[in-house]
N, C-alpha and C positions, 0 to 999 in steps of 0.2 A: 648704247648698244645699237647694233643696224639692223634697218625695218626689216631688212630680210629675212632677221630671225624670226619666224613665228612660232612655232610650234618648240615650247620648253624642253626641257630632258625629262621633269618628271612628268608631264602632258603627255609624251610620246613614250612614256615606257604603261603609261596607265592606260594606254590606247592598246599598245602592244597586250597586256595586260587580259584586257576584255573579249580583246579579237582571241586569245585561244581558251577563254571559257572559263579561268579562275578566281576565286573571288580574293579579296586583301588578306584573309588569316589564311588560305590555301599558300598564298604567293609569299607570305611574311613567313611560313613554316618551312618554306622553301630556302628560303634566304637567312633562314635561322637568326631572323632580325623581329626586333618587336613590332608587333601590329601598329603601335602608335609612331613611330620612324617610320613603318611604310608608307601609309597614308600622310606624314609631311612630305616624302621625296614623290609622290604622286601629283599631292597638290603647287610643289614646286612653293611650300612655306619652308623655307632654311633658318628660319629663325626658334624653330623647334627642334633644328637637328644641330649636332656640335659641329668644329668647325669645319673649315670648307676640305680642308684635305679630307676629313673622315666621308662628306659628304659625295667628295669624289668619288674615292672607294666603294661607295654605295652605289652609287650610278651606276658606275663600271659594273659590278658584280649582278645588277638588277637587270639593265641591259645584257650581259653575256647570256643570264637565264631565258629571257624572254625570246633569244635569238635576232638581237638590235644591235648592229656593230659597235662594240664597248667604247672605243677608244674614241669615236664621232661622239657618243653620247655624253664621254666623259670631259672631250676639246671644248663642247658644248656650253657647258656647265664652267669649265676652266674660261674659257671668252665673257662669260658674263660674271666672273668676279673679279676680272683685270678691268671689264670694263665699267664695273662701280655701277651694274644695270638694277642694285639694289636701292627700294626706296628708304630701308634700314639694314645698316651693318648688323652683316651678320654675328649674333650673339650664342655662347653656349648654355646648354640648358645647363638648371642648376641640379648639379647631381649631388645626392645624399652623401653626405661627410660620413666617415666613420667616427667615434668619441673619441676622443685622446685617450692615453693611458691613462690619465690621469681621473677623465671622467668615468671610467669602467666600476660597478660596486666589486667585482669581485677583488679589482686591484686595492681598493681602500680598505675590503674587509680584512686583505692581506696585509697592512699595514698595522691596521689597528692591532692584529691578533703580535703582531714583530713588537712591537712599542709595549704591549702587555707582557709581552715574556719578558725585554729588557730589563722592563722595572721592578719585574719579579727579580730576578739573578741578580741588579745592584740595590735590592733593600737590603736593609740591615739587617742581621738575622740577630734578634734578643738573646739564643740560649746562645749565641758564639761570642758575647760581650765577656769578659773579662769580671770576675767577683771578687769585688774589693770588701764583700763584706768577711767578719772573721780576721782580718788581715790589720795589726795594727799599727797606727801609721811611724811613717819612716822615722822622724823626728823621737819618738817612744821607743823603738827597737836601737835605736844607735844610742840612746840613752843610758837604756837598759847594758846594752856592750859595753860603754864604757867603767857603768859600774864594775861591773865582771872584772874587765879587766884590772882596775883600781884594788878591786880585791887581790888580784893574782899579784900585783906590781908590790901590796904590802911588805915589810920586812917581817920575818920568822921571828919573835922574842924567845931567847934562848935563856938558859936557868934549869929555873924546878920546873915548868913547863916540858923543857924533854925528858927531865929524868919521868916526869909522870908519863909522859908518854912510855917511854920506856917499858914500866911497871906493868903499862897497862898491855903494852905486847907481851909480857912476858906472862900476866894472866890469862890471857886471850887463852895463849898458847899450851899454858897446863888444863883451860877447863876445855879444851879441844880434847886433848891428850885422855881425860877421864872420861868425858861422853863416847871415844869411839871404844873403851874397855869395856864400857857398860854395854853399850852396844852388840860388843862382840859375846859377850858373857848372856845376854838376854838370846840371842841366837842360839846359843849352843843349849838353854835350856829347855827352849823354844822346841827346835831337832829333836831333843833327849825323848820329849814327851809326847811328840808325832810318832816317833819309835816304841816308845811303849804301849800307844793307840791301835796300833798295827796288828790286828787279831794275827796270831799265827796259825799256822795251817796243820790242821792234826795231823800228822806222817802218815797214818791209816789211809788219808786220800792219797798217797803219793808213791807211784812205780817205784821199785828196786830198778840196778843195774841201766839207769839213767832212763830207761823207757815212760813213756806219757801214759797216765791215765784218765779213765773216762766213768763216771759215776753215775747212772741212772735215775731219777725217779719214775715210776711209772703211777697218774691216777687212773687211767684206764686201759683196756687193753689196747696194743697198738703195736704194728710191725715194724721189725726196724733190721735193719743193713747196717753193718758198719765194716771198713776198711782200712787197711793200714798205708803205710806209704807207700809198699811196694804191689799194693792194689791188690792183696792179701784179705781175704772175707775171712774177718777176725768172728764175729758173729751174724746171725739171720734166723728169722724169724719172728715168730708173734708174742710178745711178753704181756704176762697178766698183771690186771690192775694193781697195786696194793703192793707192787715189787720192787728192789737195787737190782741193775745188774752193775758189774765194774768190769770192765775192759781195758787191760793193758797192751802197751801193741807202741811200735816208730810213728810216730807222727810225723805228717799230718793226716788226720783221719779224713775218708771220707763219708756221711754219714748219709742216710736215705730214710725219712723217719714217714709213715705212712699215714700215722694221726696228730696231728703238732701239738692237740690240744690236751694229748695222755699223757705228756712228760711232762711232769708239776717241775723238777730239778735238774737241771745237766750242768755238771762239774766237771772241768780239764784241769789238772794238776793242782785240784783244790779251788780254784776259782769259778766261779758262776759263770755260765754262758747263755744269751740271751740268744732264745729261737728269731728268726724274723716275723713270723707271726704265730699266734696259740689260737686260732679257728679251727675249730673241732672238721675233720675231715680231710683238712688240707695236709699237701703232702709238699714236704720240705725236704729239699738236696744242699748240704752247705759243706765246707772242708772247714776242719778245725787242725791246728788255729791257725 
């Protein structure tokens, strides 16, 4: 380098620097560069800063701020690394690696959790295996076949053999014949005597000239309404304890009983009719029948 150079780039921008009253983290906040790169390119140590293009860059932008013609500062700086005025090549700092992918935990943790599902989905599943138990083996069941068959393949001996056979269809055939008579014959006494079970119905309960009747009992005293089909108030009012009344009339009645628990009996063309409830007080609307 020529003696003429004396005064460095980063010497004259740290002069520059002083002269208007700033200090290194005012001037480094400025330059939006780290304090520790400012003070290397002040002290003109490049072996702390990366390489010389960035170092240029520096220059330039540091000089432009201070108001020091950039491009002299930066020819400057450019002259003394053509001219090898370094007593060590300039080296970069070492700047923090990032990890590999491969070094990351959360990458591995993702691995391990993939490798664990795998092995999950091709285990064997025991209840999907196949149960040979029960099941008898091949060799015994074709065994078993062939006998079968060996039977089926027999010849038929013919003779007194079919005639017995014969015989024997033809008894089958008559004690079929006498069990369905008996049959039919135990039914029909069966019926006879369901019909003679059959209480008949005293005529006394039962309207002339096809109309329905209706038979009372009364244990208590109790009001009563009753209608015929064409909504006709066949009877009304209060009947005493201890009473029949009978009511003939077109059916279907409709009835209105005001104490449910006073009619011990109600009879429709001889048949018993069940109130919905017998609670003394209550009061029943129902159509019969």
């Amino acid at each position: 380098m020529s003696d003429k150079m004396v005064v460095l780039p980063g010497e004259r921008c740290r002069k520059a620097r002083e002269a208007m009253g700033w200090t290194t983290a005012e001037a480094a906040k400025r330059m939006h560069l780290s304090h520790t790169y400012l003070l290397a390119l002040e002290a003109d140590d490049y072996e702390r800063l990366p390489e010389a293009t960035f170092v240029k860059g520096y220059l330039k932008n540091y000089a432009r701020l201070l108001g020091l013609p950039a491009d002299e500062v930066a020819n400057t700086f450019q002259q003394m690394v053509n001219e090898d005025a370094f007593d060590k090549p300039l080296e970069l700092p070492a700047l923090p690696r990032r990890p590999g992918l491969l070094k990351r935990p959360l990458v591995w943790g993702g691995l391990v959790i993939l490798l664990v599902v795998a092995v999950l989905a091709l285990w064997p599943d025991k209840a999907s295996e196949p149960e040979t138990a029960g099941f008898a083996p091949v060799e015994d069941n074709m065994s078993e076949d062939a006998g079968e068959q060996d039977a089926m393949d027999a010849p038929v001996e013919s003779g007194d053999d079919e005639a017995g056979v014969v015989d024997s269809d033809m008894a089958d055939s008559s004690d079929a014949v006498t069990g369905e008579q008996a049959t039919d014959e135990m039914q029909e006494a069966i019926d006879e005597e369901l019909v003679e079970q059959e209480p008949a119905i005293d005529p006394a309960l039962l309207a002339p000239n096809g109309l329905d009747r209706l038979v009372f009992d009364f244990s208590a005293n109790c009001w009563l309404e009753v209608k015929d089909a064409n909504g006709r108030v066949l009877r009304q009012g209060e009947q005493p304890a201890g009473t029949t009344m009978q009511v003939d009339g077109k059916g279907p009645f409709s009835l209105k009983i005001g104490n449910a628990a006073a009619i011990s009996e109600l009879l429709l063309n001889g048949e018993a009719v069940t109130l919905p409830t017998d609670s003394p007080g209550r009061v029943v609307k129902l159509t019969l029948p």
